[in-house]
C-alpha positions as CSV (number, residue, x, y, z in Angstrom):
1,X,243.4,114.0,8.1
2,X,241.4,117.0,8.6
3,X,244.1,119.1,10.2
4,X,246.8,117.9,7.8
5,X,245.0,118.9,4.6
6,X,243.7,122.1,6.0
7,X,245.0,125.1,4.5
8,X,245.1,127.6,7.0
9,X,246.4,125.0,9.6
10,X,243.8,124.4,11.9
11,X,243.9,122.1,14.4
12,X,240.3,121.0,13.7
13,X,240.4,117.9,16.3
14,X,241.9,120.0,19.2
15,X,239.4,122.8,18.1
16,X,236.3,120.3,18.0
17,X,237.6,118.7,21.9
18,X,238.1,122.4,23.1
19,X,233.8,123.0,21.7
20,X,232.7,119.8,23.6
21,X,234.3,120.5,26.8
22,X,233.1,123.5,26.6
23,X,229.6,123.2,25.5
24,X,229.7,120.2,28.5
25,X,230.6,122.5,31.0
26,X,228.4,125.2,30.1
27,X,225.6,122.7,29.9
28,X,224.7,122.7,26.5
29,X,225.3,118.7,26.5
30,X,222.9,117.1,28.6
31,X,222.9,114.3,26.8
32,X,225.0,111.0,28.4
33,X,225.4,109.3,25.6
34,X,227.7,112.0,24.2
35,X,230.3,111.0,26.5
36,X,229.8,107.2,26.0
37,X,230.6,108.2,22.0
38,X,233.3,109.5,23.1
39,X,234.8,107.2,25.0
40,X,233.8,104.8,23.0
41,X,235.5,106.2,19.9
42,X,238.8,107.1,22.2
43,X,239.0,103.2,23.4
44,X,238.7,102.2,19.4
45,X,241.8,104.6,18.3
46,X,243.5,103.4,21.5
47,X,243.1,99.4,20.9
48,X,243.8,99.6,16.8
49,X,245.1,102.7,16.4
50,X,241.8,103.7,14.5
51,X,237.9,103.8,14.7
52,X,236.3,100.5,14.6
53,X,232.5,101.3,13.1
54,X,231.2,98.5,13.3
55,X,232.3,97.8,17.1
56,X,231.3,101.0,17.7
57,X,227.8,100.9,16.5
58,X,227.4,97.5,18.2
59,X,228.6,99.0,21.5
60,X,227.3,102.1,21.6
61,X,223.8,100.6,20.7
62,X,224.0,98.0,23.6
63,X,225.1,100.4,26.0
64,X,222.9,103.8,25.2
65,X,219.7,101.3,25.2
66,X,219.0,102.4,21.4
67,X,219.5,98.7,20.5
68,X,217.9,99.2,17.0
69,X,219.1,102.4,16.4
70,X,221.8,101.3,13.1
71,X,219.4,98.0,12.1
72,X,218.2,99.5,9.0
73,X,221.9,101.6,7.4
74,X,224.5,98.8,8.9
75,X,223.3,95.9,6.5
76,X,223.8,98.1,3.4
77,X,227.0,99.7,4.8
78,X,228.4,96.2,5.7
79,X,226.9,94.5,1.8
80,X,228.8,97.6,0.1
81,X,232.3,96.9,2.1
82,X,231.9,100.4,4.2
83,X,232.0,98.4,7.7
84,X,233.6,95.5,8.6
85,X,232.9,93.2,11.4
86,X,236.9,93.1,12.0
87,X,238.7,95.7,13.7
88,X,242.0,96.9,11.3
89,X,245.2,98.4,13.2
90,X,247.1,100.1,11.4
91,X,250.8,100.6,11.2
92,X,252.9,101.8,14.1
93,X,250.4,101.6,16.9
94,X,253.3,102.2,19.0
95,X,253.4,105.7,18.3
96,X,249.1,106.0,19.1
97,X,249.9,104.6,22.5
98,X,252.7,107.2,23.1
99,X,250.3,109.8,22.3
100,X,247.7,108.2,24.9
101,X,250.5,107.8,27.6
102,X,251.6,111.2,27.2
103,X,247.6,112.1,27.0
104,X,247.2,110.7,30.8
105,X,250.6,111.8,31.9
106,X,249.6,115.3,31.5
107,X,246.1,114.7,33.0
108,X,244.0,114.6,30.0
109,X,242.8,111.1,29.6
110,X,239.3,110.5,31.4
């Protein structure tokens, strides 16, 4: 959404990928659980073709040990229809897995 509304054109995703690797390699991220959001948030777009927050708070809790981190925001974000305990896919998820194939075809995919 970003890159399609932006003005000047930006690719804001590509240019936000291109920081992280970056900052990874340089060793500005030390921090694991960065790349468990990550892939975490990839697998979500890749299985419905969008982010699942709810499944990805609930995973990324159990598997970065911060169990308890969401237990006070996710009831009021569930109660005002914000998250939902169902993951939605959206219209021609076809076309996100062409995007992934072509992703690991080209070497990108991790």
């Amino acid at each position: 959404t970003c890159y399609a509304r932006c003005p000047k054109e930006v690719d804001l995703p590509r240019l936000m990928e291109t920081l992280r690797i970056e900052a990874k390699q340089r060793g500005f991220i030390g921090e694991k659980t960065v790349n468990l959001f990550a892939d975490l948030f990839l697998a979500s777009v890749k299985s419905h073709g969008r982010t699942h927050e709810m499944g990805m708070m609930a995973f990324y809790n159990l598997l970065s040990g911060h169990w308890f981190q969401d237990a006070m925001s996710a009831p009021a974000l569930f109660l005002h229809g914000k998250i939902s305990p169902f993951p939605h896919n959206i219209k021609g998820k076809e076309a996100i897995s062409k995007i992934f194939a072509k992703t690991k075809e080209r070497g990108g995919e991790r």
